[in-house]
C-alpha positions, -999 to 999 in steps of 0.1 A, spaced: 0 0 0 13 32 -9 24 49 18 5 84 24 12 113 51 -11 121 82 -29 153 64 -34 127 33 -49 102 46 -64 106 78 -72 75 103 -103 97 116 -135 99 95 -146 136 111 -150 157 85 -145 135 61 -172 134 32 -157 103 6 -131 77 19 -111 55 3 -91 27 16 -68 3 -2 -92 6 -34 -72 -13 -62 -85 -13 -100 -67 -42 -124 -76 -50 -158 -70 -88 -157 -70 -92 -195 -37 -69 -198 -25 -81 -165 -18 -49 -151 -26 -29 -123 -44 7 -133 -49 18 -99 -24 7 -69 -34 1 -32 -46 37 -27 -56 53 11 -75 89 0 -93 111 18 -120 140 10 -129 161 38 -160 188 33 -143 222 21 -116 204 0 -108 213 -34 -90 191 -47 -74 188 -81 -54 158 -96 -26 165 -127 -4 136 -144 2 123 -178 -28 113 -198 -38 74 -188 -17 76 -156 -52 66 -135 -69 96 -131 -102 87 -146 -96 54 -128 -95 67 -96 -127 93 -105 -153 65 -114 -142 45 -87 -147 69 -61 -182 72 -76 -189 35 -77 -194 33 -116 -164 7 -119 -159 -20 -94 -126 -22 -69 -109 -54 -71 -94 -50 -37 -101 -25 -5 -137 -1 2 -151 32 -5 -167 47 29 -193 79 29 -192 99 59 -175 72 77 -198 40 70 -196 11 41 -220 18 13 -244 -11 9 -256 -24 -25 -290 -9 -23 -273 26 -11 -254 30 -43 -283 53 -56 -285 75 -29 -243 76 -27 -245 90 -70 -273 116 -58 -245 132 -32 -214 119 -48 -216 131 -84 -193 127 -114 -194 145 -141 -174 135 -179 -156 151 -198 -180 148 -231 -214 154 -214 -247 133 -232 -275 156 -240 -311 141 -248 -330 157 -277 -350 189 -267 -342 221 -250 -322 230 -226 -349 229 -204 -361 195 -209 -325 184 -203 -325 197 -168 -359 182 -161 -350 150 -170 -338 138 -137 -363 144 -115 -382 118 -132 -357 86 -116 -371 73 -89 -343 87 -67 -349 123 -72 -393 122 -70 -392 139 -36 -377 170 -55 -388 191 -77 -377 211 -110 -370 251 -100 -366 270 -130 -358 301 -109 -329 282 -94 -314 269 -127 -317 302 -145 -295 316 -114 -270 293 -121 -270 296 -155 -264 335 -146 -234 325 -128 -217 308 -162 -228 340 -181 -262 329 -195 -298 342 -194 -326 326 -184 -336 324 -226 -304 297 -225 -331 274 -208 -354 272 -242 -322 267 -264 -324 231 -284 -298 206 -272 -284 204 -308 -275 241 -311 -256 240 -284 -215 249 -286 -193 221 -269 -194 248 -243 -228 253 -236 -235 218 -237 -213 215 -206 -227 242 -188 -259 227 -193 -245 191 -180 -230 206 -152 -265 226 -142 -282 196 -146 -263 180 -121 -257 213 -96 -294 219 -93 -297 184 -74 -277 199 -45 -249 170 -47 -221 174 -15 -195 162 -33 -183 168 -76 -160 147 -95 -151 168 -125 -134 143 -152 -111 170 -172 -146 192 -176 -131 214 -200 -102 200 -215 -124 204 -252 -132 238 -246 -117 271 -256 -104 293 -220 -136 313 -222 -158 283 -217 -136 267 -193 -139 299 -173 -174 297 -175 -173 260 -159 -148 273 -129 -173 301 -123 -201 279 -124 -184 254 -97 -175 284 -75 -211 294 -77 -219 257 -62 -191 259 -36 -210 291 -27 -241 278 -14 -228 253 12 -192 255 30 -193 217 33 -191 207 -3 -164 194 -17 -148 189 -50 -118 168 -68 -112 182 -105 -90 163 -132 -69 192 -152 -41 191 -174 -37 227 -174 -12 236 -147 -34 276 -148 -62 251 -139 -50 235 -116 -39 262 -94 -72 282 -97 -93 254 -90 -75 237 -62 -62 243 -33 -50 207 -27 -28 195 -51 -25 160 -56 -8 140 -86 -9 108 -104 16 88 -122 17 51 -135 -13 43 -113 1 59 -79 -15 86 -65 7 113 -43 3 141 -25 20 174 -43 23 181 -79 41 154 -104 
């Protein structure tokens, strides 16, 4: 197991929002390891941000920590207890991740962010179009960006609209997969303002954000953490 310091990865769970312990990912057909024996982390208020070179784990480490690929060795804790099969739902509606090429349904805007509320996890909310069109301000757009169609939408916009479709559902904790890697520095902007409007509403949130832009990576984290060949350190690479 890879060694980590005290401020990495701490023994205590107070505070702590996602921890990891040991989590392992292998691809048996390879035979290699993609993720080592990995102790991690994420107290409310951290924003974290991981850099390395391209296929060094990073996206490995992001879907596991929000149970969309299976460990092959250690657990994933939430506020200090094992998640159960039948509590992986309610983990994704605090614990969200969010890809770098987002999937838009056909329709408007609009109909994209009403989408979720009709999965059975999210029926005891309810679709605010007041709210959205606030945080749609926050990236720069009017409330009119709500009645756009999907398929008009610049690579841009259709991450702002990903990302509001997920912010709207009040998650604690973001896993941002290289957000904006396909976007010019405007849009990306546009994303960091929008995740700063999120961070706004509730000191306890938390975030981790993939970037291979060192600018990035110093304006959208405070905790820098890096990952090379599978091994994930505390500290730039």
């Amino acid at each position: 197991m890879i060694p980590m310091p005290d401020s990495f990865a701490s023994s205590s769970t107070r505070g702590a929002l996602v921890a990891a312990s040991g989590i392992e990912r292998r691809d048996p057909a390879r035979h290699t390891t993609l993720l080592f024996a990995t102790d991690f982390t994420l107290h409310e208020g951290d924003r974290a941000v991981i850099t390395g070179p391209s296929g060094s784990g990073k996206s490995v480490f992001l879907r596991a920590l929000a149970l969309l690929d299976p460990v092959d060795a250690g657990r994933i804790l939430w506020r200090g207890n094992p998640i159960a099969r039948a509590g992986v739902p309610a983990y994704r509606r605090r614990v969200a991740y969010i890809a770098q090429r987002p999937a838009m349904l056909d329709g408007s805007v609009e109909d994209n962010l009403r989408y979720p509320f009709g999965l059975k996890i999210y029926r005891d909310v309810h679709f605010d179009r007041a709210a959205v069109a606030r945080l749609a301000s926050a990236a720069s757009r009017g409330e009119d960006f709500l009645d756009k169609r999907a398929s008009d939408l610049s690579g841009g916009e259709a991450q702002i609209a990903a990302l509001i479709r997920v912010l709207q559902l009040a998650p604690d904790v973001l896993l941002l997969d290289e957000p904006t890697a396909s976007l010019d520095p405007a849009s990306a902007r546009e994303i960091e303002a929008l995740v700063d409007a999120w961070f706004a509403e509730h000191a306890g949130r938390a975030s981790i954000w993939v970037s291979h832009d060192p600018e990035q990576a110093r304006r959208v984290g405070a905790r820098q953490l890096a990952m090379v060949a599978g091994k994930l350190t505390e500290g730039t690479p």
